[in-house]
C-alpha positions in Angstrom: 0.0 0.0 0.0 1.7 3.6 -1.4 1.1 6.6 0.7 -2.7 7.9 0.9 -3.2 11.1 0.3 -4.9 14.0 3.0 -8.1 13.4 1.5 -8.2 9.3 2.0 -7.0 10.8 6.1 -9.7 13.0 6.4 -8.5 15.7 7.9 -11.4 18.4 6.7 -12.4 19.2 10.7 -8.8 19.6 11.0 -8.2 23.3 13.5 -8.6 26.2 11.1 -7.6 28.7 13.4 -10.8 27.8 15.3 -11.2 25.8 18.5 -12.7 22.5 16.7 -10.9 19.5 16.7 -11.9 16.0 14.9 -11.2 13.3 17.3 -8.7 10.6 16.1 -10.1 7.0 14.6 -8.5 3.8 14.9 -8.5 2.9 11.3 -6.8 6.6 10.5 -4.3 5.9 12.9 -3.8 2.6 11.6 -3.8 4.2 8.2 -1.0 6.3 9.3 1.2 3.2 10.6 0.7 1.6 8.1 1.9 4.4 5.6 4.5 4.9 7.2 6.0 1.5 7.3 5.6 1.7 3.6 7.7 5.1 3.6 10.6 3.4 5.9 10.1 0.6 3.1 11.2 2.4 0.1 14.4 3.8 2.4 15.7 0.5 2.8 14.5 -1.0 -1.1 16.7 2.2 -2.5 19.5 2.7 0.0 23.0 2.4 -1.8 24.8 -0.1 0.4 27.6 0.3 -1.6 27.7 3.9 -0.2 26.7 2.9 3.2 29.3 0.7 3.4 31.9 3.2 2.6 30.5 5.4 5.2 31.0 2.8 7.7 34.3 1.9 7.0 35.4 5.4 7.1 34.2 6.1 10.5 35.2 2.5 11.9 39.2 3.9 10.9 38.8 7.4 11.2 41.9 8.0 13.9 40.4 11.2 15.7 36.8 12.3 16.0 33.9 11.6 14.9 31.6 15.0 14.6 27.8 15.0 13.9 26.4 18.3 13.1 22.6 19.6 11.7 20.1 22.3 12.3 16.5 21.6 13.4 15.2 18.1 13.7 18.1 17.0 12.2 20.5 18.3 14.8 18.7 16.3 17.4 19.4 13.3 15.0 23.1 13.9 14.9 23.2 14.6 18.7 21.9 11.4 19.4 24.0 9.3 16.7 27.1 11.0 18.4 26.0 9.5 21.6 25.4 6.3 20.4 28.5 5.8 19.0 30.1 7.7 22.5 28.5 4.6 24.3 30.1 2.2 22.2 33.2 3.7 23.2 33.6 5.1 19.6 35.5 9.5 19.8 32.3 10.9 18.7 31.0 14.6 19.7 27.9 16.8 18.3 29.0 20.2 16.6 26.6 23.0 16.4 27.0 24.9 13.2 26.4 28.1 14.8 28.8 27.7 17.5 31.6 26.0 15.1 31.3 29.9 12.9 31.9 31.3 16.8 35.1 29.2 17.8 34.1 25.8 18.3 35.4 24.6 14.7 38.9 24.7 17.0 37.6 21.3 17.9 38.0 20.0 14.3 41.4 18.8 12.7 42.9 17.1 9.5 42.4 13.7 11.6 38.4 14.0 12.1 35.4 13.3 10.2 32.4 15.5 10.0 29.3 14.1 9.4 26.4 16.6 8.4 22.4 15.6 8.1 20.4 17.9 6.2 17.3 16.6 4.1 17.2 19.0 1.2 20.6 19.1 1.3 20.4 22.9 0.7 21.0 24.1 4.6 22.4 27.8 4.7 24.1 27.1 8.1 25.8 23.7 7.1 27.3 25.7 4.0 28.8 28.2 5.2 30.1 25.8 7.5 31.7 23.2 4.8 34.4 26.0 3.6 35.6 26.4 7.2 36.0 23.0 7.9 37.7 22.0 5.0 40.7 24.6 5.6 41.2 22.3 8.8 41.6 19.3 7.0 38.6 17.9 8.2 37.2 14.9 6.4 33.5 15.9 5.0 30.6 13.1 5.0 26.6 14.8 4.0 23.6 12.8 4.5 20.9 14.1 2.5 17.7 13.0 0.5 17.1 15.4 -1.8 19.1 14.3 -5.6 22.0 16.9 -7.1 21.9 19.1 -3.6 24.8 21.5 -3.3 25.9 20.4 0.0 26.2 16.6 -1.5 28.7 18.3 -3.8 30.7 20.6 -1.9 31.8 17.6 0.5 33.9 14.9 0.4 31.8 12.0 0.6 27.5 12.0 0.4 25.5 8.7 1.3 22.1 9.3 -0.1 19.0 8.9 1.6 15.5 7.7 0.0 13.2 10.0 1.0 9.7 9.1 -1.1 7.6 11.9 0.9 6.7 13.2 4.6 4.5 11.5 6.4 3.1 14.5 6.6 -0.5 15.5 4.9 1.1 18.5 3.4 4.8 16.7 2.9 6.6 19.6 5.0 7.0 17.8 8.9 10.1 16.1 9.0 8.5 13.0 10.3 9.6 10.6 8.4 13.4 12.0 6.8 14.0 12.1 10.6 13.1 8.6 11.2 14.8 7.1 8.2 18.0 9.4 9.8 17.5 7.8 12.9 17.8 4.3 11.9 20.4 4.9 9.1 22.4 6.1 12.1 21.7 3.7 14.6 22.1 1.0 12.5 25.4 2.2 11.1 26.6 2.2 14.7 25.6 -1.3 15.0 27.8 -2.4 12.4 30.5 -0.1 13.6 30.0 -2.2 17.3 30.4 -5.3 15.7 33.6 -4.7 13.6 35.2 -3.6 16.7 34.1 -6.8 18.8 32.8 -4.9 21.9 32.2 -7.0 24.6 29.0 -6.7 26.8 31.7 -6.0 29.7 32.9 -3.0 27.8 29.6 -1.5 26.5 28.5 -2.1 30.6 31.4 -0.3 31.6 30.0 2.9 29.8 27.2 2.8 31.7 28.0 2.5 35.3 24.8 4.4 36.4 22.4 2.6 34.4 20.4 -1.1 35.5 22.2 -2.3 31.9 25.1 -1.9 33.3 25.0 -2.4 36.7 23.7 -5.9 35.7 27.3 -6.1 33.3 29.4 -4.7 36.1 28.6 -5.3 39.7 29.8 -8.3 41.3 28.1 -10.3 44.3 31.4 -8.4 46.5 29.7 -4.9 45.4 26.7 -5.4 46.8 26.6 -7.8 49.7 27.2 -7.1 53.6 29.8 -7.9 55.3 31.7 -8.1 58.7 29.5 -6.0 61.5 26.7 -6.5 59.5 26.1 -10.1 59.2 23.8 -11.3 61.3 26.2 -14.3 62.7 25.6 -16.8 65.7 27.5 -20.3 66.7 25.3 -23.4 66.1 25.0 -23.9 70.1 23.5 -20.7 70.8 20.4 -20.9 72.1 17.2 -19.7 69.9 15.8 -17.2 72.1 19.4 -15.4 73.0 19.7 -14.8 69.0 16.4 -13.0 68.6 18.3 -9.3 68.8 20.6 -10.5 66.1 18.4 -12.5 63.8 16.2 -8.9 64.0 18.2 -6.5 63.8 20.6 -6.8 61.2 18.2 -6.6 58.3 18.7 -9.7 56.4 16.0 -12.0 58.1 18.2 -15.1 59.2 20.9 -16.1 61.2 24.3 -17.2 59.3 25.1 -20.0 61.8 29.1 -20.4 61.5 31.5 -23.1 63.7 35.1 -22.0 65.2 36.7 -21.2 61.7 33.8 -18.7 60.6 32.8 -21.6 58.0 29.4 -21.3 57.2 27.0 -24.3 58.8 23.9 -23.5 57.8 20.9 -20.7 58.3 18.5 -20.0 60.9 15.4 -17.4 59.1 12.8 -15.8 60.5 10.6 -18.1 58.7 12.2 -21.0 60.7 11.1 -19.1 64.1 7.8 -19.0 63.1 7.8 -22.6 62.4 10.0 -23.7 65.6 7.7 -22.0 67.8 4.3 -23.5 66.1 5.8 -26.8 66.3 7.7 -26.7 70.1 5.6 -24.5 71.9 7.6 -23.6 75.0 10.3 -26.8 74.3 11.7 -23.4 72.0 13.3 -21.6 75.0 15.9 -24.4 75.4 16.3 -25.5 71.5 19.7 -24.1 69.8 20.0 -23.0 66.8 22.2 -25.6 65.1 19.6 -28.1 66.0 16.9 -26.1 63.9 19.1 -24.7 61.0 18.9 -25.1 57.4 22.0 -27.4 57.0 22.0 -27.1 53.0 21.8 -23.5 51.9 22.3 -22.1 48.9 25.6 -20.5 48.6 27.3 -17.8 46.6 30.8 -16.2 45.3 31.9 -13.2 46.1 33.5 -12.7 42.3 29.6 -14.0 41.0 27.9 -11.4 38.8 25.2 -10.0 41.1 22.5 -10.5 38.6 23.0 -14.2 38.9 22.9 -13.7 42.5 19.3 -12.4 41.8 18.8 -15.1 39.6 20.1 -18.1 42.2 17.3 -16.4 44.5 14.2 -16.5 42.2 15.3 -20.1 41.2 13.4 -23.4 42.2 11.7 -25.2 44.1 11.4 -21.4 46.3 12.7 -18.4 46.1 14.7 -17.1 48.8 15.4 -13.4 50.1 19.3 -13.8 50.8 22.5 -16.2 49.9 25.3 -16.2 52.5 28.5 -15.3 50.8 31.2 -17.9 51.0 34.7 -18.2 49.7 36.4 -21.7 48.2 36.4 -23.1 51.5 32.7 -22.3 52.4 34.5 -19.5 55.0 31.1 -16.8 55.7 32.4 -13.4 54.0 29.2 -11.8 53.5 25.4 -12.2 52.7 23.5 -10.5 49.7 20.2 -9.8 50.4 16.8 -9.5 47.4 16.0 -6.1 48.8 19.9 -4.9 48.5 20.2 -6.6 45.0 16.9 -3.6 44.1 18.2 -1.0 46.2 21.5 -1.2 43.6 19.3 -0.8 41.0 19.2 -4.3 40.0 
């Protein structure tokens, strides 16, 4: 299905400088999907990969920076391919045109690539631009959509993009030369990830702050308490003198541990509950290396913390906690659900 013109839309109620508006119908919003999908269509039936792939390999072995510059929609394009490619640990930065004319083209040098969106192709800004940049040396890539523009001929290098016609009723919103920017860039960037085999480790390591990389960084040791905050006890203590410290700490158990600090086994708040129901009074003289889970589950310190989570939610129960033991089952820690969230996890 080709692109349907206002009319088949509808949009005669549309505001003429009055205060009526026609509400929105499925079908016209499906209509709009719909065309749109068969606008992104024709981008990727008429996209030179020949020159696509030129443009890749230039910025995979570009040796300095990679700058992204527009005006308008298309500047917040460039902004966010520049980012992208930052977070793949690519030398990437967004260049205002107006601030390059006022000193920031100091940035650019003989070893960089610029990279300039512009759908017509015939940007006033990114022209008088193109002249400075070239007398640094600078490496000129356009991306445009509009055949035989002068900015496709003034640069070094132009990767053309099929533009058929704006979503748009009357073909002037950049909806969809924004969206087929968007995806030329990201995908680009993609490709650009995979040639230089970056490891989930590495793309976590750029985002320290965020849950995707939290999950790729933080290790069971980040996360998990430790020394004056386990909530520890000797197998012959009695029950009832370990209340305080199975209640206090937080974690909702006791890590029962001999001589040697090596982990026995766990006493939870769950298992009180049960003791009591069960012994009645017989409680106040039970310890708690008679009641004790004797079979755990266990973790590593150097663990990924997400599989920490994961060991929790596992069968035949989940658990809120794993006591944190070294090769010789010595206690070094416990990590607890409601920490694992509290980290962002």
């Amino acid at each position: 299905m080709g692109y349907l013109p206002p009319q088949h839309l509808d949009f005669s109620s549309a505001n003429n400088g009055n205060d009526h508006h026609q509400d929105i119908s499925k079908d016209n919003l499906l209509t709009l999907f719909k065309s749109q999908q068969d606008l992104l269509n024709h981008f990727f039936k008429h996209l030179d990969l020949s020159q696509t792939l030129s443009f890749s390999r230039l910025l995979l072995s570009t040796s300095g920076t990679v700058f992204f510059t527009g005006v308008g929609k298309s500047a917040f394009v460039a902004n966010k391919i520049s980012q992208t490619l930052i977070s793949l640990s690519f030398r990437s930065s967004f260049l205002s045109p107006l601030d390059a004319l006022h000193g920031d083209i100091g940035a650019l040098s003989s070893r960089d690539v610029l990279v300039l969106f512009s759908k017509s192709g015939s940007t006033e800004e990114l022209l008088r631009l193109v002249p400075c940049a070239k007398a640094r040396g600078t490496f000129l890539v356009s991306l445009t959509s509009v055949p035989g523009n002068p900015l496709a001929g003034v640069c070094d290098m132009n990767v053309h993009l099929p533009l058929e016609r704006e979503l748009c009723p009357f073909n002037l919103a950049p909806v969809t030369s924004t969206a087929i920017q968007m995806v030329f860039g990201d995908t680009v960037a993609v490709a650009l990830m995979a040639a230089r085999n970056l490891s989930k480790e590495e793309y976590g390591a750029n985002h320290p702050a965020g849950r995707i990389g939290k999950s790729l960084i933080f290790k069971v040791k980040d996360v998990m308490k430790k020394k004056e905050e386990l909530p520890v006890c000797k197998e012959g203590d009695l029950i009832m003198d370990q209340l305080v410290e199975l209640t206090s700490k937080g974690c909702g158990c006791l890590l029962v541990v001999d001589e040697h600090h090596r982990l026995i086994g766990t006493f939870t708040d769950g298992d009180l509950r049960r003791t009591l129901k069960a012994s009645g009074e017989a409680i106040f003289k039970l310890s708690v290396g008679e009641m004790c889970n004797r079979k755990p589950r266990t973790i590593g310190p150097e663990t990924m913390a997400v599989e920490a989570m994961k060991k929790m939610e596992s069968p035949p129960s989940p658990v809120q906690f794993l006591p944190v033991v070294n090769e010789d089952n010595t206690l070094i820690g416990i990590v607890t659900l409601h920490g694992l969230v509290s980290a962002g996890l």
